[in-house]
N, C-alpha and C positions, 0 to 999 in steps of 0.2 A: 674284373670286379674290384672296386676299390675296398679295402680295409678298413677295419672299423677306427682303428687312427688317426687313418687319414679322412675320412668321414667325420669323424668327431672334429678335426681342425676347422674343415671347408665349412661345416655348422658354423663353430664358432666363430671363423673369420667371415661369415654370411652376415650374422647377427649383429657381431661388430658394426657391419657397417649400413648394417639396415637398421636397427631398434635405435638411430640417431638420425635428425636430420642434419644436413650437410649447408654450411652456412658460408655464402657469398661474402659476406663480410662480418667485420665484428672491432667493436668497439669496447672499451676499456676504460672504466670511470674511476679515481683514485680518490678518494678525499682524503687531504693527508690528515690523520688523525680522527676519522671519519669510524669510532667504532661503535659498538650495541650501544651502550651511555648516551656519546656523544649524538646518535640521531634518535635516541630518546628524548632529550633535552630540545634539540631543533624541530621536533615535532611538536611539540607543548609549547612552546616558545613562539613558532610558527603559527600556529594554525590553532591551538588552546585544546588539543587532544591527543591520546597517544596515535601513534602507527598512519600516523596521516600523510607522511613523507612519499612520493611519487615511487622512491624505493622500497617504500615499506609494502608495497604491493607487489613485486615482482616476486612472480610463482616459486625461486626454487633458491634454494636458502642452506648456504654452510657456514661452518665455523673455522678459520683457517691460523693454523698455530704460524707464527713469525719469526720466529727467533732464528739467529742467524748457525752457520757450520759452528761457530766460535762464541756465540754471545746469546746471556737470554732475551734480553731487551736492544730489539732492531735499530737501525736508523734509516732511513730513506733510502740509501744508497743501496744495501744489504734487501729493504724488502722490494726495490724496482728491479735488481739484479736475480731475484730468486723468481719475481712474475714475469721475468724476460726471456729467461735462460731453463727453468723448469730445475737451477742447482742453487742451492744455497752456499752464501760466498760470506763476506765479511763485515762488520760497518766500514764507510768509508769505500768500499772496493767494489767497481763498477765493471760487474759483467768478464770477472776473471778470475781464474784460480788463484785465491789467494795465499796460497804456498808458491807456487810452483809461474806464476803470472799467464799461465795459458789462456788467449781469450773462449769464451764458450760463445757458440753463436747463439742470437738474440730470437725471438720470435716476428720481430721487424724485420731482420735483415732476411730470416726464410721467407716471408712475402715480398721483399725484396726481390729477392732470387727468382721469385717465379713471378715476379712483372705485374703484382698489384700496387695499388697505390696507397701511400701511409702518409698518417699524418701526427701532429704531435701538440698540445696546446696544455700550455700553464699559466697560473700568476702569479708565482712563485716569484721574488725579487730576482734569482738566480736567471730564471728567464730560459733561455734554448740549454744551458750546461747546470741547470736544474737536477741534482743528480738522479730523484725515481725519474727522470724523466730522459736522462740524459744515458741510463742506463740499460735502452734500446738501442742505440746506435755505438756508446766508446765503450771503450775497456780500455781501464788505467787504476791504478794501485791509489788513487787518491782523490774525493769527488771533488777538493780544492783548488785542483789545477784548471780551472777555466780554458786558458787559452787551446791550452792541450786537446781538452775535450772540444772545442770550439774547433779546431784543425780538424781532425777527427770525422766531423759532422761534416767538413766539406770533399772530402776522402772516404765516401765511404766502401766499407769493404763490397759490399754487394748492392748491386746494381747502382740506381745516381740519388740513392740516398733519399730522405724524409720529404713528400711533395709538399704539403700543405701545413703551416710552424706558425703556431699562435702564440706568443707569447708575451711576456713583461721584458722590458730591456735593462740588460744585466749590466750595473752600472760598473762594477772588479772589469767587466772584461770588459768592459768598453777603453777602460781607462788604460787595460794593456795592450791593446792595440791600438799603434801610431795611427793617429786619424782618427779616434776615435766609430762613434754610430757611424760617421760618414763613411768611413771605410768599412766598415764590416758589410754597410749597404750597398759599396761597390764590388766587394768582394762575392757576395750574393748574387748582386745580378751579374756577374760575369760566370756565375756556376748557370745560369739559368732561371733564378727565379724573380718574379716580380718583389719588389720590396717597399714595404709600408710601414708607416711609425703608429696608424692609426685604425682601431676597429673599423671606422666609419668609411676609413680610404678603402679598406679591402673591399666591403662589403660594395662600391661601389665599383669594382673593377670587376671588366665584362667577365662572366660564367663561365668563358672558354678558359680563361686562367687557370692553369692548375696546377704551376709551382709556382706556389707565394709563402712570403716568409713575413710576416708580420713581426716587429719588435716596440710594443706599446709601454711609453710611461707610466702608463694609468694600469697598475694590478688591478683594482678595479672593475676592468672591463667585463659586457654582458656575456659571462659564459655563454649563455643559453644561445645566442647569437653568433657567439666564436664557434659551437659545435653546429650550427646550422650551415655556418660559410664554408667549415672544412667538410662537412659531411654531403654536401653539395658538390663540391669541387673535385672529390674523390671518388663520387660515385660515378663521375664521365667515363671512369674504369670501366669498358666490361668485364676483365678478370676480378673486378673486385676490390675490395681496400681494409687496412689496419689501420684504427685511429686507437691514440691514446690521451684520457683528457686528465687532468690531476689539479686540483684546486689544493691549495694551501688553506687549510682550515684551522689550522693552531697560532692564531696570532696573540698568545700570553693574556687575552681578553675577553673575556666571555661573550658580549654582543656582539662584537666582530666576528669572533669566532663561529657562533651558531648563522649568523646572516650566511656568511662564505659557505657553511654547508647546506641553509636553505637554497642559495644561488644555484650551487652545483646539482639539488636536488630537481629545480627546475629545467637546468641544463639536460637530466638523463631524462625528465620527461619529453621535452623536446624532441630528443632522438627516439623516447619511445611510441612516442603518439604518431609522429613520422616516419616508424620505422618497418621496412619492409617482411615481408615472411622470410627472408632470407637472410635477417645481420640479429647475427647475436648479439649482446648487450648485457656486460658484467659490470657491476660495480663494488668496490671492494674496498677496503684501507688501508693504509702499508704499516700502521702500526697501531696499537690502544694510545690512550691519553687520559692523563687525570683529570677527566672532567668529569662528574657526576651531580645528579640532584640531591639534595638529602634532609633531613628532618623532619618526621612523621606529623606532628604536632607542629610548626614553624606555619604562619598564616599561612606564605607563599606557596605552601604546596595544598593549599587549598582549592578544590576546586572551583570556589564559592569566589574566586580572587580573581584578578585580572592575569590573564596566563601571560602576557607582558615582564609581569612581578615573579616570574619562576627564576630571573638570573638574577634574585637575589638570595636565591635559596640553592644557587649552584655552588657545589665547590669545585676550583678550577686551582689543580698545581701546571703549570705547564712542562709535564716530564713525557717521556713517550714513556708505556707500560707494555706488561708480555704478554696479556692473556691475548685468546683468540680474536681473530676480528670476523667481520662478516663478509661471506661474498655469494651475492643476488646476483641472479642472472634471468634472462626471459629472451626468449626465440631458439632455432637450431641449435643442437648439442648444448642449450641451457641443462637440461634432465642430469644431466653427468657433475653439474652445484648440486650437493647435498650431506651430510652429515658434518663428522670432524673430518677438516682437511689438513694439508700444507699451504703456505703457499707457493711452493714451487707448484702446486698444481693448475693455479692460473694459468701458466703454460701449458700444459699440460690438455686443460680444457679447450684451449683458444686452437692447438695444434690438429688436437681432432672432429673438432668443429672445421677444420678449412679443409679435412680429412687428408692431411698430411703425417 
């Protein structure tokens, strides 16, 4: 006869893993500087209404405080290292103890290890050593060391590393590596992957392809299309896949700035209208930003106005800020987005969702 302790655990450990579904895959949307405000402002801007945003509809909704072991106010590096690793680390410090330099392992490299396939796509000028983005694969005490992190990526600790790399080409590391792009693009394809300077070339290489490394000029490029190609190519997985997309949303200007978040809003519907019952789908921001709308009385927040005219009724400091940011989710183990969080819990969520 089992005991009432031990009965009370097998419950609990039942429930666990029954009251969630179990998700094949899962993808992860960053908008850097992407918070409550800021897709306040790109929905009105967008579209001339509040909550109109493709993510303003995904069913399940927290609040996720940022601030680093050390600091109240994040940097990229600190909040890609706390949604990678489920620990909170330092600014600047990528995916390691930053006392002690222990590397913590990433949430990429555990899909790694067990032979799904990931992928990683920015516009960031920084490109592949982009540090929230860079901070799934290195760990190193500084997110300015490019090359560093760049070695790293082709070294990686578990299994053969990131299949499917969208990115802007990072002109710092181009220029320290002898040979510059040309080399980095032979260095690539001697790990294995096919290599492209252009959205358009990938998109046209056969679907069997499924390590490619894109490094495009154009930040620019159609997110929505970069998440279609890598989401494609990953899926040839049966075990499954880890995609990471992060759009730069802070470029010190208000119109650019809300466009870059309408794009990437477009990009998560992409993957959600596409998306199977089995791939989760979070999207979150690694920090606040002073951008808000303001003047109660000022024409431009009139309804009556052309919602065009609301960026001139934005105030925009370009600092990152510490309040909470948001993170939406919808499919498997979404239920478990809700209230105030951390964000080391993005990990957190994404680990139990693969029920690891």
């Amino acid at each position: 006869m089992i005991g009432l302790p031990i009965r009370t655990v097998l419950a609990a450990a039942l429930f666990a893993c029954c009251a969630f579904a179990q998700a094949k895959n899962v993808v992860v949307f960053v908008g850097d500087a992407g918070g409550v405000t800021f897709l306040n402002a790109a929905s009105i801007y967008g579209y001339g209404k509040p909550q109109a945003l493709y993510i303003q509809s995904m069913p399940n909704v927290g609040l996720a405080d940022t601030s680093t072991a050390k600091e109240w106010v994040t940097d990229g590096a600190a909040a890609g290292s706390a949604m990678a690793t489920g620990i909170k680390g330092a600014d600047r410090v990528l995916s390691i103890n930053p006392d002690g330099g222990a590397a913590y392992k990433t949430v990429l490299e555990y899909a790694e290890e067990k032979g799904l396939s990931t992928g990683l796509i920015t516009n960031d000028k920084d490109g592949i050593a982009y540090a929230a983005l860079a901070a799934y694969y290195a760990h190193i005490n500084d997110r300015g060391r490019y090359l560093d992190i760049y070695h790293q990526f082709l070294k990686p600790r578990f299994g053969d590393g990131p299949d499917v790399v969208l990115v802007t080409s990072n002109k710092n590391l181009n220029a320290e590596v002898p040979g510059g792009i040309e080399a980095i693009g032979a260095e690539l394809k001697a790990k294995g992957y096919t290599f492209a300077r252009a959205l358009s070339e990938v998109s046209s290489l056969d679907p069997g392809k499924t390590r490619v490394v894109g490094m495009f000029d154009d930040d620019d490029f159609d997110m929505a299309l970069a998440v279609k190609q890598a989401m494609a190519r990953l899926s040839r997985n049966p075990k499954g896949f880890f995609l990471v997309v992060h759009s730069n949303s802070h470029l010190a200007q208000t119109r650019p700035s809300l466009v870059r978040l309408i794009d990437l809003d477009k990009a998560v519907r992409a993957a959600g209208e596409d998306n199977q019952p089995n791939t989760l789908i979070i999207y979150t921001a690694d920090h606040g930003y002073g951008l808000y709308i303001k003047g109660e009385n000022a024409a431009e927040t009139q309804k009556s106005a052309d919602h065009k005219r609301i960026v001139e009724a934005i105030h925009l400091e370009a600092q990152h800020t510490a309040e909470e940011v948001p993170v939406v989710a919808m499919g498997p183990g979404s239920e478990r987005v809700k209230g105030f969080m951390s964000n080391t819990d993005v990990f957190h969520v994404i680990m139990s969702a693969f029920g690891w």
